[in-house]
SEMARTI-397941 format. One record per atom (N, C-alpha, C, CB): residue number from 0; residue in one letter; atom name; z, y, x. Coordinates in nm, 3 decimals, always signed. Last residue first. Glycine has a CB too. Layout:
% SEMARTI-397941
SITE resi resn name      c3      c2      c1
SITE  NUM    a   CA       Z       Y       X
...
END
This chain:
% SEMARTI-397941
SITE resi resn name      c3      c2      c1
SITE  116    x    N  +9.872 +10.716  +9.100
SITE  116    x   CA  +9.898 +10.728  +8.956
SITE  116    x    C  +9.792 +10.841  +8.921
SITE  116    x   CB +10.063 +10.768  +8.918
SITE  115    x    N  +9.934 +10.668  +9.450
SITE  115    x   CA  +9.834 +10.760  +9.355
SITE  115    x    C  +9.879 +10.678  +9.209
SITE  115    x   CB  +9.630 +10.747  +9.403
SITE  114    x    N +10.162 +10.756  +9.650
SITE  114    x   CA +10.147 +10.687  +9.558
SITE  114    x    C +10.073 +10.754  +9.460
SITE  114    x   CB +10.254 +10.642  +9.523
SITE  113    x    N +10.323 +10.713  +9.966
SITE  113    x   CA +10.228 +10.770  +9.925
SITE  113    x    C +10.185 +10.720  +9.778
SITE  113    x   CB +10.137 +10.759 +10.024
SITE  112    x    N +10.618 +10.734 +10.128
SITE  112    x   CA +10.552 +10.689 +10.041
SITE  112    x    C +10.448 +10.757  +9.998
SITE  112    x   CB +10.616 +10.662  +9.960
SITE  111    x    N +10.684 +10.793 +10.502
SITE  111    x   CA +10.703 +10.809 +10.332
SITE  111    x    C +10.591 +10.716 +10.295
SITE  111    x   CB +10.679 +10.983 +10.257
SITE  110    x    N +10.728 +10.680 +10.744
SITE  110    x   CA +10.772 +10.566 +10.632
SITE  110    x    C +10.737 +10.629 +10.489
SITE  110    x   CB +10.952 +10.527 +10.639
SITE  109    x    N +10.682 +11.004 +10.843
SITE  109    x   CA +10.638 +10.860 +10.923
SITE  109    x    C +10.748 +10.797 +10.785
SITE  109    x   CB +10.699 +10.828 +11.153
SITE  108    x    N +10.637 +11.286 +10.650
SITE  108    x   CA +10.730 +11.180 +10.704
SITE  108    x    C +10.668 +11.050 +10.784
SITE  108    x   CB +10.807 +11.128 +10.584
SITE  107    x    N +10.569 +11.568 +10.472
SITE  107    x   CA +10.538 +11.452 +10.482
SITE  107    x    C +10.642 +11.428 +10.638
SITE  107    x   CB +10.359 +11.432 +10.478
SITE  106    x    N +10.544 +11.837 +10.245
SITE  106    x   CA +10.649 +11.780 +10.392
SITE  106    x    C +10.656 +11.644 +10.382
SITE  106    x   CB +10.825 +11.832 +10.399
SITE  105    x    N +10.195 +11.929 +10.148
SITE  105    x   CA +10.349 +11.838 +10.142
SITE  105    x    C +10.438 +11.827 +10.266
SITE  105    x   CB +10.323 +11.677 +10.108
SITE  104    x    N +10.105 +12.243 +10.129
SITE  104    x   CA +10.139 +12.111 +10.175
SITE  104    x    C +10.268 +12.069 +10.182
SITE  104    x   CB +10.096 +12.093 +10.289
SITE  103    x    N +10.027 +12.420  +9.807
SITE  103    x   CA +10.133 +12.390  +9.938
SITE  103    x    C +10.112 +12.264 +10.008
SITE  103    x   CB +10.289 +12.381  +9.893
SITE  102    x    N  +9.837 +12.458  +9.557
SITE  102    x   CA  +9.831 +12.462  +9.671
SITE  102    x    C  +9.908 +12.478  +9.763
SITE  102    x   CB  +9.778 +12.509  +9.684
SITE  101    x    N +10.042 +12.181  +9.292
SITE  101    x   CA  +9.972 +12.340  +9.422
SITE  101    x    C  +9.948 +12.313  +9.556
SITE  101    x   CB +10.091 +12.481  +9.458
SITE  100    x    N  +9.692 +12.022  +9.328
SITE  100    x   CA  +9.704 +12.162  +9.360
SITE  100    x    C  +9.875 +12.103  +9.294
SITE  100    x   CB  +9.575 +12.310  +9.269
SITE   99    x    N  +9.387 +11.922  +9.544
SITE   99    x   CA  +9.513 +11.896  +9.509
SITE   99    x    C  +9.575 +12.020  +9.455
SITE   99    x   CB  +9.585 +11.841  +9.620
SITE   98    x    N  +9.082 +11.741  +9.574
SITE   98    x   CA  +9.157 +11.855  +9.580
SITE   98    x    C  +9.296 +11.867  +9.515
SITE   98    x   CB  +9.081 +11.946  +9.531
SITE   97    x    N  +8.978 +11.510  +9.793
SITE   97    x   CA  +9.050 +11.489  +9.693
SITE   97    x    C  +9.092 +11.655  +9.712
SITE   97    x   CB  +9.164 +11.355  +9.702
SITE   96    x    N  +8.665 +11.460  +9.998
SITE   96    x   CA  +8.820 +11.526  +9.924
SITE   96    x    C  +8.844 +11.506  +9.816
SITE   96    x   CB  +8.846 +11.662  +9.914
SITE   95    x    N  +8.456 +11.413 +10.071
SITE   95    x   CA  +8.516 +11.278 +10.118
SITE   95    x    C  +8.615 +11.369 +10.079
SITE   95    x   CB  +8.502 +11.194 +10.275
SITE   94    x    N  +8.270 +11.639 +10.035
SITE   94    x   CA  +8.243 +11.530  +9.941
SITE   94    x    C  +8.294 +11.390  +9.996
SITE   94    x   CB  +8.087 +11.524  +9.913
SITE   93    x    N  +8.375 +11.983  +9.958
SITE   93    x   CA  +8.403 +11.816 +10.063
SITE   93    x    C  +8.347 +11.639  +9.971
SITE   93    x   CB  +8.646 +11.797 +10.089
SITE   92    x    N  +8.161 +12.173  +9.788
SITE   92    x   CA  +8.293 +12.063  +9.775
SITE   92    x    C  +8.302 +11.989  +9.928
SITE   92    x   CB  +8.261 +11.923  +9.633
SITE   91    x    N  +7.979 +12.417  +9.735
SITE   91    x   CA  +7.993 +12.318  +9.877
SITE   91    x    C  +8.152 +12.234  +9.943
SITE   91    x   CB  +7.945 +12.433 +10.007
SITE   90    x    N  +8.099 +12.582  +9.504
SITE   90    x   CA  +8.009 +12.497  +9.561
SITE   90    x    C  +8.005 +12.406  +9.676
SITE   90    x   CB  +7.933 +12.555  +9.575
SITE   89    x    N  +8.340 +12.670  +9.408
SITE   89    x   CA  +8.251 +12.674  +9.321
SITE   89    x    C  +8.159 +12.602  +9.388
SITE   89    x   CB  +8.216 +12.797  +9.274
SITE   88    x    N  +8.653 +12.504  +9.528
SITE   88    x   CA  +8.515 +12.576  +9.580
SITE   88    x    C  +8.442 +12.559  +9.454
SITE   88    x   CB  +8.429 +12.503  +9.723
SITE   87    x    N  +8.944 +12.439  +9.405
SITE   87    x   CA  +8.815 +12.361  +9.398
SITE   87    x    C  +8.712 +12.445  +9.442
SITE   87    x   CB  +8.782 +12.309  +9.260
SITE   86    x    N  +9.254 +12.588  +9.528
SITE   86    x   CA  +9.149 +12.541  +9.456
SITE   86    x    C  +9.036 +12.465  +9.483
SITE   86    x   CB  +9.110 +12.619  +9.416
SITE   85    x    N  +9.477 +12.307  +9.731
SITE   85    x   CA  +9.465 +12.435  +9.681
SITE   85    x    C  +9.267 +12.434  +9.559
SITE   85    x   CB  +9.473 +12.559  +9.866
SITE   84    x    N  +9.454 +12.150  +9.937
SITE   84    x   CA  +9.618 +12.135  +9.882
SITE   84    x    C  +9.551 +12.306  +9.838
SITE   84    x   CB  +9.805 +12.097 +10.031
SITE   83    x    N  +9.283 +11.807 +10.004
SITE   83    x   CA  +9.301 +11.971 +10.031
SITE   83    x    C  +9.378 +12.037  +9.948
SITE   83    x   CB  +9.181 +12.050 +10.024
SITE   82    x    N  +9.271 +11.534 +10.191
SITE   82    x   CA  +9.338 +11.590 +10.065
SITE   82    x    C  +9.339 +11.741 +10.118
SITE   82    x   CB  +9.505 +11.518 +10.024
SITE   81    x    N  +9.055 +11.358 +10.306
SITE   81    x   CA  +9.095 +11.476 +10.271
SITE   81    x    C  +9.128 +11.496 +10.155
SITE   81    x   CB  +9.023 +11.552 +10.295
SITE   80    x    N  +9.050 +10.945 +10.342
SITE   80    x   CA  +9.036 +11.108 +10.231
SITE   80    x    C  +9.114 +11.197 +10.264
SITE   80    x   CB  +9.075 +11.105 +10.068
SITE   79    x    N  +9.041 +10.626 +10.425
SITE   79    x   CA  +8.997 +10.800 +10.453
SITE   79    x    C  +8.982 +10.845 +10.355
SITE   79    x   CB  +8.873 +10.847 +10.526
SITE   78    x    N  +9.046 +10.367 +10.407
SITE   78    x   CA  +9.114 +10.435 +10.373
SITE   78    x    C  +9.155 +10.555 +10.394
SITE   78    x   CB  +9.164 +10.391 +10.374
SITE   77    x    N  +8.794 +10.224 +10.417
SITE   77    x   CA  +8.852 +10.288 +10.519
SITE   77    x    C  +8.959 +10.359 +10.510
SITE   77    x   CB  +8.780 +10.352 +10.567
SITE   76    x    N  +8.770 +10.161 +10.151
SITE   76    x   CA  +8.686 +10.075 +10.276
SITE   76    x    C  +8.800 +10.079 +10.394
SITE   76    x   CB  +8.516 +10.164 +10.338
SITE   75    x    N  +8.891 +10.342  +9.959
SITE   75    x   CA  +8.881 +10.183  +9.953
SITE   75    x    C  +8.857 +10.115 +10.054
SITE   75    x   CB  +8.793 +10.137  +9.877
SITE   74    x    N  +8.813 +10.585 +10.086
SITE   74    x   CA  +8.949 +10.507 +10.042
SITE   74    x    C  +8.971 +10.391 +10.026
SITE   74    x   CB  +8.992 +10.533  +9.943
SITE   73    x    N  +8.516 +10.601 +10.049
SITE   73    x   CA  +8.568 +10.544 +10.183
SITE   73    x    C  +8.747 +10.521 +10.184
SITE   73    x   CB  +8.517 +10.663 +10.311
SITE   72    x    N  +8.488 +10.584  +9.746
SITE   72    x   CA  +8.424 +10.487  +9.828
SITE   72    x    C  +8.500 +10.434  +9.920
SITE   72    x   CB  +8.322 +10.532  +9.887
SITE   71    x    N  +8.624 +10.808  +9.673
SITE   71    x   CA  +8.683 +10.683  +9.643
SITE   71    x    C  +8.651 +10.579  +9.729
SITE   71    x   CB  +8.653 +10.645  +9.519
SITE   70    x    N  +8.465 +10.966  +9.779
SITE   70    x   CA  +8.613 +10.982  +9.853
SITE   70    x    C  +8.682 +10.882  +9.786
SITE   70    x   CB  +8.696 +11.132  +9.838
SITE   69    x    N  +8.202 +11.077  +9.740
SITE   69    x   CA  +8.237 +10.969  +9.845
SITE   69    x    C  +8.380 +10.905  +9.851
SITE   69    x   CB  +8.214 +11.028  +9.978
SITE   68    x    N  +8.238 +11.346  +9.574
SITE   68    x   CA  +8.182 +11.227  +9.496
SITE   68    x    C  +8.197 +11.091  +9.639
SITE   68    x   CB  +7.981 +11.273  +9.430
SITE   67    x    N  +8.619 +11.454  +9.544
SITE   67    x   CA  +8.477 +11.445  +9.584
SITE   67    x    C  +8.371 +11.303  +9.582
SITE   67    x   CB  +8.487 +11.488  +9.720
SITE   66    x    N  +8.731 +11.521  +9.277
SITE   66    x   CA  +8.746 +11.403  +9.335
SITE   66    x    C  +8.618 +11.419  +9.423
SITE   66    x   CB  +8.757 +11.278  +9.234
SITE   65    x    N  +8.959 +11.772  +9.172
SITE   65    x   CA  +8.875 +11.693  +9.169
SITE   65    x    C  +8.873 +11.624  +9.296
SITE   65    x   CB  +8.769 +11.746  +9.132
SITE   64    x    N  +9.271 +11.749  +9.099
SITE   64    x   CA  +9.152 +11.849  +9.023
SITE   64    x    C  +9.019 +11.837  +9.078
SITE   64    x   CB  +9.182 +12.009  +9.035
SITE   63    x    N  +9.534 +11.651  +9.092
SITE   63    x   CA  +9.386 +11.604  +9.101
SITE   63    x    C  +9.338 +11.668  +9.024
SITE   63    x   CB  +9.346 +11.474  +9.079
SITE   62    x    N  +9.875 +11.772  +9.148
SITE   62    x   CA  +9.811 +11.714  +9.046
SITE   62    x    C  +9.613 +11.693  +9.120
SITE   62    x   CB  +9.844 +11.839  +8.889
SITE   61    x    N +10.165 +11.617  +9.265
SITE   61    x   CA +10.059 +11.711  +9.286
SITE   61    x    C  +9.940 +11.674  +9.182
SITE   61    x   CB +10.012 +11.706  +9.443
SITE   60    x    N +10.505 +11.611  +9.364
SITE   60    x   CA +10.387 +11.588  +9.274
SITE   60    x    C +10.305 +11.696  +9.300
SITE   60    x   CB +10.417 +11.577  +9.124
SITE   59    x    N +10.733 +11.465  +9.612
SITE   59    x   CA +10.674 +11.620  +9.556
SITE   59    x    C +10.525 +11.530  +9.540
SITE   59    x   CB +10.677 +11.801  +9.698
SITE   58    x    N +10.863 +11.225  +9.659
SITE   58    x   CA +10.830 +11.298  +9.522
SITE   58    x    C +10.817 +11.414  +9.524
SITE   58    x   CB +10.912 +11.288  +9.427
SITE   57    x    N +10.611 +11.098  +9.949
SITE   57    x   CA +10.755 +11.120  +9.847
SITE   57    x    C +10.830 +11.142  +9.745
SITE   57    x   CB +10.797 +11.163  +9.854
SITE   56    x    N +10.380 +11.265  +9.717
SITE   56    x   CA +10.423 +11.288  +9.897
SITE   56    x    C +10.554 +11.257  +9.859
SITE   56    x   CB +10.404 +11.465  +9.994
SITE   55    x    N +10.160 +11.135  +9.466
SITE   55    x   CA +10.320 +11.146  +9.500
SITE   55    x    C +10.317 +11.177  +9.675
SITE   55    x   CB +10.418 +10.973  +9.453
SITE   54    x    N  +9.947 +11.267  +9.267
SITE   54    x   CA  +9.926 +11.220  +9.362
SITE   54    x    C +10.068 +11.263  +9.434
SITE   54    x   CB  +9.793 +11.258  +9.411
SITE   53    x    N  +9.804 +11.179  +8.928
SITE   53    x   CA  +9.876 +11.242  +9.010
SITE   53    x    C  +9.878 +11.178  +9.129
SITE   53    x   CB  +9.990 +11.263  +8.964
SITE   52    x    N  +9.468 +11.320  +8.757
SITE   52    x   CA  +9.597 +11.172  +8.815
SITE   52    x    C  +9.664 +11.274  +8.905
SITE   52    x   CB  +9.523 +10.987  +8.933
SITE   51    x    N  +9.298 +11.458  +8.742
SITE   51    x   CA  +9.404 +11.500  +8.637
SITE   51    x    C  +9.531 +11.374  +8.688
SITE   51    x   CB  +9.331 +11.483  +8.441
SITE   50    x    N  +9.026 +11.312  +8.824
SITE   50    x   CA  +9.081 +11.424  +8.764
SITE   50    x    C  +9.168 +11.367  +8.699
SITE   50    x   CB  +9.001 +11.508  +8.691
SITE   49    x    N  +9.135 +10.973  +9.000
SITE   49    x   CA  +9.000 +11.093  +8.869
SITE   49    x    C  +9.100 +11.173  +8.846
SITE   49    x   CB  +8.914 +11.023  +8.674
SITE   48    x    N  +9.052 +10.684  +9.210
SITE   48    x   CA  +9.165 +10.854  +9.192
SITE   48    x    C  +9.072 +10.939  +9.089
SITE   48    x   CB  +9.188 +10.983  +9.385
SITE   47    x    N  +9.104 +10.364  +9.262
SITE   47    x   CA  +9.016 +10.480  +9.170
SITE   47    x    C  +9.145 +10.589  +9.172
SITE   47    x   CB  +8.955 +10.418  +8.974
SITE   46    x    N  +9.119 +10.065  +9.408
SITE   46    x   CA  +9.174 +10.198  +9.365
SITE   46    x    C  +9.091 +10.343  +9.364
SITE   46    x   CB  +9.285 +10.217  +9.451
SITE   45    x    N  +9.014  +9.838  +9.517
SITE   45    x   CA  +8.997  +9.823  +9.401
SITE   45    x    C  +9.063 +10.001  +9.302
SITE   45    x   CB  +9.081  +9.663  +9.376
SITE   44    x    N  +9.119  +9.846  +9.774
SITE   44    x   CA  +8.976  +9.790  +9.746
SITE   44    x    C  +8.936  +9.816  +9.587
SITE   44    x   CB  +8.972  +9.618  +9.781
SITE   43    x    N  +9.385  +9.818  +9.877
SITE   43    x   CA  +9.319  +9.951  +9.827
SITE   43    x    C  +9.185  +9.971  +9.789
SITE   43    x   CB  +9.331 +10.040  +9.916
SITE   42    x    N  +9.560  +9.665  +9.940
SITE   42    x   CA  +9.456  +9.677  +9.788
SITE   42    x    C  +9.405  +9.782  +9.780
SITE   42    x   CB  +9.517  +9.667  +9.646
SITE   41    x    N  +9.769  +9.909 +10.148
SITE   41    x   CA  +9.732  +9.697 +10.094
SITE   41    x    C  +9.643  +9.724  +9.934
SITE   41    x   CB  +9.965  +9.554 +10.036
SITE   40    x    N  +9.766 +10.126 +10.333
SITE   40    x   CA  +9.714 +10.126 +10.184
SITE   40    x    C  +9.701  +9.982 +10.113
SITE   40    x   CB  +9.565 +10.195 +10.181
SITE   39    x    N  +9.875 +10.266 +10.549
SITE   39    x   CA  +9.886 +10.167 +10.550
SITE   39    x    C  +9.851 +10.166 +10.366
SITE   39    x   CB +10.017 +10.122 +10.629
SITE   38    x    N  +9.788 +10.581 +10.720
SITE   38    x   CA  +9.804 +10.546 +10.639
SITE   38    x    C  +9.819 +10.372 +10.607
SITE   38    x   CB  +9.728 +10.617 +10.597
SITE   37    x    N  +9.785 +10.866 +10.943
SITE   37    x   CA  +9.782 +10.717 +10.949
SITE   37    x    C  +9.829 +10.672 +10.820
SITE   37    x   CB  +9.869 +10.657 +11.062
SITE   36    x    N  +9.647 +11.160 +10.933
SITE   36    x   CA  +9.796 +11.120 +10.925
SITE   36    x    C  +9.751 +10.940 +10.872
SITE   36    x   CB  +9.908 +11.242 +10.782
SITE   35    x    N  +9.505 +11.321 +11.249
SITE   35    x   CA  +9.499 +11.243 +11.085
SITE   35    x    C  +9.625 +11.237 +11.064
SITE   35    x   CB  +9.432 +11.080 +11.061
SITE   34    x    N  +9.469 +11.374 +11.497
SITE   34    x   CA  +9.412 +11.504 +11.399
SITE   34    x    C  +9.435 +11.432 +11.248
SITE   34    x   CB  +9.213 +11.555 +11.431
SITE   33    x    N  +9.448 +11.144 +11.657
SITE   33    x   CA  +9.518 +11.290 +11.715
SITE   33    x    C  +9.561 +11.383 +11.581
SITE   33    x   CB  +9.388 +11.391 +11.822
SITE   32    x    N  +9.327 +11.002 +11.524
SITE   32    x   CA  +9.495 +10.964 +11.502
SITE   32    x    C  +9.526 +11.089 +11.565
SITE   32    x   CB  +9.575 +10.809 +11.585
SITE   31    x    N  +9.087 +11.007 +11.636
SITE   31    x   CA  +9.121 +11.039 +11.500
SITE   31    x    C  +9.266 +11.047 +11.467
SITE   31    x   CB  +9.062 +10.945 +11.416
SITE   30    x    N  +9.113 +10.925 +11.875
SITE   30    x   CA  +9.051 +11.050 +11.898
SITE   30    x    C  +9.095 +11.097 +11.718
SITE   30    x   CB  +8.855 +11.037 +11.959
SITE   29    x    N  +9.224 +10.619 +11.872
SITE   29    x   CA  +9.311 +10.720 +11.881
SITE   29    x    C  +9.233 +10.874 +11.877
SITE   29    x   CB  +9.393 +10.692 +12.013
SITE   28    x    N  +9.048 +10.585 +11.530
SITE   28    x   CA  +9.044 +10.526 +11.664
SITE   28    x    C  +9.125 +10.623 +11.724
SITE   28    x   CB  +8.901 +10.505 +11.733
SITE   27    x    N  +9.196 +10.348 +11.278
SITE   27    x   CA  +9.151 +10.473 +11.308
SITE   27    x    C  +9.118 +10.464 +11.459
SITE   27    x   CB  +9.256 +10.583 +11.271
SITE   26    x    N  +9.321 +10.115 +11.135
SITE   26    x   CA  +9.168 +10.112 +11.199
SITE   26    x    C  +9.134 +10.245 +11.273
SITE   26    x   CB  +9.047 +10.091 +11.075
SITE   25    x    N  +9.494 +10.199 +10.956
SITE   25    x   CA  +9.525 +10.203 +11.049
SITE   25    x    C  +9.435 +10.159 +11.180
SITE   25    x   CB  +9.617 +10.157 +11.024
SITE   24    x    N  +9.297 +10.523 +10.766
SITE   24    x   CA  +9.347 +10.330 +10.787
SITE   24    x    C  +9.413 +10.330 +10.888
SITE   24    x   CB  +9.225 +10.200 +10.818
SITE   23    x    N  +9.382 +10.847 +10.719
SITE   23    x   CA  +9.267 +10.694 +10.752
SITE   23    x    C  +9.383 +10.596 +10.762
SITE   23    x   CB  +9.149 +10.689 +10.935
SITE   22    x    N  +9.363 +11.165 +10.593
SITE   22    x   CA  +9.497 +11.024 +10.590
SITE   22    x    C  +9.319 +10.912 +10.663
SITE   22    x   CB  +9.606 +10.951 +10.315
SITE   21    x    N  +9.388 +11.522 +10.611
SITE   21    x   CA  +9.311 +11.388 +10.650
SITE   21    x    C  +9.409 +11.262 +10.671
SITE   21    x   CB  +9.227 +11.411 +10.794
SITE   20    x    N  +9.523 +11.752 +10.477
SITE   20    x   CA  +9.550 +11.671 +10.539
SITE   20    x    C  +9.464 +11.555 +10.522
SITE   20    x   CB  +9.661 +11.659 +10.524
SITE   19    x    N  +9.504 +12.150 +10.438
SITE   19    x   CA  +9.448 +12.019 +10.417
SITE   19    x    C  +9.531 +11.924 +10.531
SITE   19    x   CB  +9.272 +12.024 +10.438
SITE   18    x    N  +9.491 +12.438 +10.485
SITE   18    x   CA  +9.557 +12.339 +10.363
SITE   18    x    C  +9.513 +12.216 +10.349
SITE   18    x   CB  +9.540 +12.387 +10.229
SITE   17    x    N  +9.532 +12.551 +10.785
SITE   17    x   CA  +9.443 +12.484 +10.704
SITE   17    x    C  +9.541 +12.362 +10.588
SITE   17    x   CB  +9.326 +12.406 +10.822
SITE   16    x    N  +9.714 +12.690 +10.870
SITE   16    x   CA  +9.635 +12.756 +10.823
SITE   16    x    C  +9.528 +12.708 +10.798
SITE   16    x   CB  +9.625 +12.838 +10.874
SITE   15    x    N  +9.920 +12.504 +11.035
SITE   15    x   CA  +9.963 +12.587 +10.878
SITE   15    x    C  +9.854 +12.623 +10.801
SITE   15    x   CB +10.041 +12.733 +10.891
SITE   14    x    N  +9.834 +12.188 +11.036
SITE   14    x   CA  +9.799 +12.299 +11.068
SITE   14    x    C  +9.809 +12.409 +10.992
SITE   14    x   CB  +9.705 +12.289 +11.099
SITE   13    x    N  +9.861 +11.836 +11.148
SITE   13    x   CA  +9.907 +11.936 +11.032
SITE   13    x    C  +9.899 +12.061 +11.066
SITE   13    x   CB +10.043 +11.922 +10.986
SITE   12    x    N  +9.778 +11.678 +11.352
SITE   12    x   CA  +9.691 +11.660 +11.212
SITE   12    x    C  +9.771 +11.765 +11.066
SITE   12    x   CB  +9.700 +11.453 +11.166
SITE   11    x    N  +9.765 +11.654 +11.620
SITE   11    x   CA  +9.715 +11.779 +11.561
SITE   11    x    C  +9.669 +11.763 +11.437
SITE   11    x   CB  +9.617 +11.837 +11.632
SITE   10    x    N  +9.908 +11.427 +11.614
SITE   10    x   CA +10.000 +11.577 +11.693
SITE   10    x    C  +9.893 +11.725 +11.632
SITE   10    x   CB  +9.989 +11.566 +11.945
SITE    9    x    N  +9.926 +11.249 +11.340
SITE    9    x   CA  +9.901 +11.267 +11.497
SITE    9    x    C  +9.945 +11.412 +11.548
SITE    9    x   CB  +9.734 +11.248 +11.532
SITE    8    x    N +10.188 +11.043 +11.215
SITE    8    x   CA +10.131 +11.162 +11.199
SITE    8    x    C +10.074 +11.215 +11.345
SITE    8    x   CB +10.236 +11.253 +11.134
SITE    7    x    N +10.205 +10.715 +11.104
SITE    7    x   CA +10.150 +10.786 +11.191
SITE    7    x    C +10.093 +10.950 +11.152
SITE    7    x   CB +10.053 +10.698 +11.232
SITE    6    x    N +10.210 +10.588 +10.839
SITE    6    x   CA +10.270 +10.496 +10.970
SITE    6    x    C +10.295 +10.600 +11.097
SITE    6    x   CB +10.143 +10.363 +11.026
SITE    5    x    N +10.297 +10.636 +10.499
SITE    5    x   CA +10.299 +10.706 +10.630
SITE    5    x    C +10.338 +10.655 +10.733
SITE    5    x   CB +10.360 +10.802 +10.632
SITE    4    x    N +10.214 +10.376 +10.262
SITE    4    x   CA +10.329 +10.425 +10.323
SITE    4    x    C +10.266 +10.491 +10.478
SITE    4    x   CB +10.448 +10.290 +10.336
SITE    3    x    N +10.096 +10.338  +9.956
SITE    3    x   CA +10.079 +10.334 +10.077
SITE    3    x    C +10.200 +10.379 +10.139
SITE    3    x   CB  +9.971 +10.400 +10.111
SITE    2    x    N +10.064 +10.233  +9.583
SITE    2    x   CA +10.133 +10.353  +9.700
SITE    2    x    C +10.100 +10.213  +9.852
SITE    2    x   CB +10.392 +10.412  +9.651
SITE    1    x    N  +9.855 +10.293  +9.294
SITE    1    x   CA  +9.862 +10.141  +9.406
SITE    1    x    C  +9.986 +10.294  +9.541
SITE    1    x   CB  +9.581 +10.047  +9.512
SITE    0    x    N  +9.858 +10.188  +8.954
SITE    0    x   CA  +9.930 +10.263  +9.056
SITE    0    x    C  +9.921 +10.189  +9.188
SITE    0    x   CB +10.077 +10.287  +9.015
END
C-alpha cells in the first residue's frame, strides 16, 4: 500500500464533462499545474497498480479495471497518471491511465489522501 497526499488542485484540472483527473509530481511545470491535481507520492519508485486493486479519494473507493500499459512507469518516475472515472474503451486505451469505476469523480481536497491498495 503506498498513499500520497493532494498538494495542489489547478484551476483547470476538474471538468464536469470530462471524467477524468490527471495527478503529477510536484516537479510539474506551472502550464501543467493549471490542468492537474499535484500529488506528493514518497516511494513511489517501487509501486505497481493491476486490475482489480483499489484506489482510495479519501474514502470514496474505486475499483481498477485497467492499467494502461505506461502508467506504472511514469507513476513511479514522475508521478503522472490519468485516472479516468468510468468504462474501459474497446480500443484506443490511454496508455498513461488508470481506469476507474464508478464512473463518478471523486470530491477531492488539497491534504486528502490518496492511497493505492
Amino acid at each position: 500500500m503506498k498513499q500520497g497526499t493532494i498538494k495542489e488542485i489547478g484551476a483547470q484540472a476538474i471538468d464536469p464533462k470530462e471524467n477524468m483527473l490527471i495527478f503529477f509530481g510536484e516537479e510539474a511545470s506551472d502550464t501543467l499545474r493549471e490542468y492537474s491535481v499535484v500529488q506528493s507520492l514518497p516511494d513511489s519508485g517501487d509501486l505497481i497498480v493491476k486490475q482489480d486493486d483499489q484506489i482510495l479519494f479519501g474514502d470514496q473507493a474505486y475499483r481498477v479495471q485497467y492499467v494502461g500499459t505506461v502508467a506504472n512507469q511514469i507513476l513511479q518516475t514522475i508521478q503522472h497518471v490519468t485516472f479516468v472515472f468510468g468504462d474501459v474503451p474497446a480500443e484506443n486505451q490511454l496508455s498513461s491511465a488508470i481506469y476507474l469505476t464508478p464512473a463518478v469523480l471523486p470530491t477531492i481536497a488539497v491534504d486528502m489522501k490518496v492511497t493505492y491498495k
